[in-house]
BALOBA-1460 file (C-alpha; in Angstrom, 3 decimals):
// residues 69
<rec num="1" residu="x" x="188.315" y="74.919" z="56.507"/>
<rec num="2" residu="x" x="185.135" y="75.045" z="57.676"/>
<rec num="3" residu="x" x="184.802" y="75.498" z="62.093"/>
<rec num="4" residu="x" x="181.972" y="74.540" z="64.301"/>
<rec num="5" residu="x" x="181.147" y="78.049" z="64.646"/>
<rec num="6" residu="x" x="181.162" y="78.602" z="60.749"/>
<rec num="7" residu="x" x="176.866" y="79.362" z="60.723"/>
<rec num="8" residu="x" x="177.359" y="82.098" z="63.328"/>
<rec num="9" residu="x" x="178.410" y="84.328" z="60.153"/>
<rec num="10" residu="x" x="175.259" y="83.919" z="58.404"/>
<rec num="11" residu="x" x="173.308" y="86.997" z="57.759"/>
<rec num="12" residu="x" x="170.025" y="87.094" z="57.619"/>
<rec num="13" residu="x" x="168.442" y="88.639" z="54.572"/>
<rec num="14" residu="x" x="164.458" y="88.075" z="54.605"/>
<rec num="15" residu="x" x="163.792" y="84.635" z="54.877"/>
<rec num="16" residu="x" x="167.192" y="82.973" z="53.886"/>
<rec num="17" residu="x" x="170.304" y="83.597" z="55.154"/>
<rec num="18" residu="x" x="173.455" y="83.869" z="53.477"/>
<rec num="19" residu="x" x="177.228" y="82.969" z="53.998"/>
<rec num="20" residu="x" x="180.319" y="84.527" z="52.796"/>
<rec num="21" residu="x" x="182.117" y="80.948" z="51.893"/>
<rec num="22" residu="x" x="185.304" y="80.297" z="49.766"/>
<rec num="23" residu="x" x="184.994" y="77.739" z="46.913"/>
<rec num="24" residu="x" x="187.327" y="75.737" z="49.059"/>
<rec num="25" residu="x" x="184.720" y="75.965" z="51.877"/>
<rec num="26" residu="x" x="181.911" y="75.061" z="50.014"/>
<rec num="27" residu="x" x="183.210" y="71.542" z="49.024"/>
<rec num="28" residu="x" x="184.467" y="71.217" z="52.659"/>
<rec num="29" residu="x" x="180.852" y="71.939" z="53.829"/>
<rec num="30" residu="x" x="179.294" y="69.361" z="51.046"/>
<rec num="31" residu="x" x="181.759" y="66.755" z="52.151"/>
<rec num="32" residu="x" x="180.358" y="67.195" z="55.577"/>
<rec num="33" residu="x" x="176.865" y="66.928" z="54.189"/>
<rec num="34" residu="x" x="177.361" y="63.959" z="51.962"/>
<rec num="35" residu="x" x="179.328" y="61.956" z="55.236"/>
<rec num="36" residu="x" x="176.034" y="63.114" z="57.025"/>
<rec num="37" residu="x" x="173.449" y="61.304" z="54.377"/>
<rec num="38" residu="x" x="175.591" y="58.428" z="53.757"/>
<rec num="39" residu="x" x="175.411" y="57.242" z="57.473"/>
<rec num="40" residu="x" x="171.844" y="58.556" z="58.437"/>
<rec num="41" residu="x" x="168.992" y="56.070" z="58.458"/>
<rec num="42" residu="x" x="166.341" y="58.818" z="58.424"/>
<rec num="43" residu="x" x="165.385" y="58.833" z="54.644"/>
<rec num="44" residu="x" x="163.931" y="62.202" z="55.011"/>
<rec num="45" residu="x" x="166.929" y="63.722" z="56.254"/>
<rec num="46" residu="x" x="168.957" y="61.587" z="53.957"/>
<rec num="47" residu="x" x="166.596" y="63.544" z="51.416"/>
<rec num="48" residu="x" x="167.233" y="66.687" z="52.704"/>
<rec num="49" residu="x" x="170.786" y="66.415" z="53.243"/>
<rec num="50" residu="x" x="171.052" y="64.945" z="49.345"/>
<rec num="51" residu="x" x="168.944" y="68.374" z="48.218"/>
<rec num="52" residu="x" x="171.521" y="70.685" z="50.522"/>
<rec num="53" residu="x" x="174.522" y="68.745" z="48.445"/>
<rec num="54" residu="x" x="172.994" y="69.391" z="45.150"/>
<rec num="55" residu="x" x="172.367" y="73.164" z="45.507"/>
<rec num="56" residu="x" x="175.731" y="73.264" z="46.814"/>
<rec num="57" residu="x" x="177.117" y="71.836" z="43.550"/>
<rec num="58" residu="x" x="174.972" y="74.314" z="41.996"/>
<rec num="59" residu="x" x="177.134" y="77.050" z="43.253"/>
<rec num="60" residu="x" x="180.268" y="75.538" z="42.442"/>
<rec num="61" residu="x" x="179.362" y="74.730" z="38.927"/>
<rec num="62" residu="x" x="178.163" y="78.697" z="38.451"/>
<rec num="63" residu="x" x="181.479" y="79.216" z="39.329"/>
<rec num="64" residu="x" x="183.197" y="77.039" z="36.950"/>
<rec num="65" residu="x" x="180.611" y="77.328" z="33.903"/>
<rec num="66" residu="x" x="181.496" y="81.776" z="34.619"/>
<rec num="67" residu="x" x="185.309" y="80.582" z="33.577"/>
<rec num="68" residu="x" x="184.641" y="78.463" z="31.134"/>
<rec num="69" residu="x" x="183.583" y="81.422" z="28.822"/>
Protein backbone atom coordinates (compact mmCIF):
# COMPACT_ATOMS: atom_id res chain seq x y z
CA UNK A 1 0.00 0.00 0.00
CA UNK A 2 0.91 3.11 -0.99
CA UNK A 3 2.16 5.82 2.32
CA UNK A 4 2.13 9.53 2.40
CA UNK A 5 5.74 9.49 2.09
CA UNK A 6 5.61 7.09 -1.02
CA UNK A 7 7.14 10.21 -3.65
CA UNK A 8 10.14 10.66 -1.34
CA UNK A 9 11.56 7.44 -3.29
CA UNK A 10 11.46 8.98 -6.58
CA UNK A 11 14.69 9.35 -8.34
CA UNK A 12 15.37 11.79 -10.43
CA UNK A 13 16.64 10.86 -13.85
CA UNK A 14 16.84 14.11 -16.22
CA UNK A 15 13.68 15.65 -16.32
CA UNK A 16 11.27 12.85 -15.02
CA UNK A 17 11.51 11.02 -12.15
CA UNK A 18 10.91 7.53 -11.59
CA UNK A 19 9.43 5.13 -8.88
CA UNK A 20 10.16 1.65 -8.01
CA UNK A 21 6.21 0.63 -7.56
CA UNK A 22 4.62 -2.92 -7.32
CA UNK A 23 1.72 -3.69 -9.72
CA UNK A 24 -0.28 -3.75 -6.55
CA UNK A 25 0.90 -0.16 -5.88
CA UNK A 26 0.23 1.17 -9.04
CA UNK A 27 -3.59 0.47 -8.97
CA UNK A 28 -3.52 1.68 -5.30
CA UNK A 29 -1.95 4.98 -6.57
CA UNK A 30 -4.63 5.22 -9.66
CA UNK A 31 -7.42 4.60 -7.24
CA UNK A 32 -6.16 7.56 -5.36
CA UNK A 33 -6.00 9.54 -8.57
CA UNK A 34 -9.34 8.60 -9.97
CA UNK A 35 -11.09 9.47 -6.13
CA UNK A 36 -9.06 12.78 -6.72
CA UNK A 37 -10.78 13.70 -10.35
CA UNK A 38 -14.07 12.40 -9.48
CA UNK A 39 -14.55 14.99 -6.60
CA UNK A 40 -12.46 17.99 -8.01
CA UNK A 41 -14.33 20.83 -9.66
CA UNK A 42 -11.18 22.18 -11.35
CA UNK A 43 -11.63 20.73 -14.94
CA UNK A 44 -8.04 21.23 -15.60
CA UNK A 45 -6.91 19.24 -12.84
CA UNK A 46 -9.74 16.87 -13.40
CA UNK A 47 -7.84 16.74 -16.89
CA UNK A 48 -4.70 16.21 -15.56
CA UNK A 49 -5.53 13.83 -12.98
CA UNK A 50 -7.66 11.73 -15.89
CA UNK A 51 -4.14 11.86 -18.14
CA UNK A 52 -1.99 10.62 -14.80
CA UNK A 53 -4.78 7.57 -14.60
CA UNK A 54 -4.43 6.68 -18.17
CA UNK A 55 -0.60 6.43 -18.35
CA UNK A 56 -0.91 4.56 -15.28
CA UNK A 57 -3.10 1.95 -17.01
CA UNK A 58 -0.56 2.09 -19.60
CA UNK A 59 1.90 0.46 -17.36
CA UNK A 60 -0.29 -2.06 -16.08
CA UNK A 61 -1.49 -3.20 -19.41
CA UNK A 62 2.49 -3.53 -20.61
CA UNK A 63 2.52 -5.73 -17.92
CA UNK A 64 -0.31 -7.89 -18.73
CA UNK A 65 -0.06 -7.73 -22.72
CA UNK A 66 4.20 -9.11 -21.72
CA UNK A 67 2.16 -12.37 -20.23
CA UNK A 68 -0.18 -12.74 -22.53
CA UNK A 69 2.49 -14.00 -25.08
Amino acid sequence: MIGAEFGRHAVVDGKRFRLNLSLDDIEDLQGHVAAEANHTRDAKLRNRLDKIFLKLQGFLDRYDDQHDL
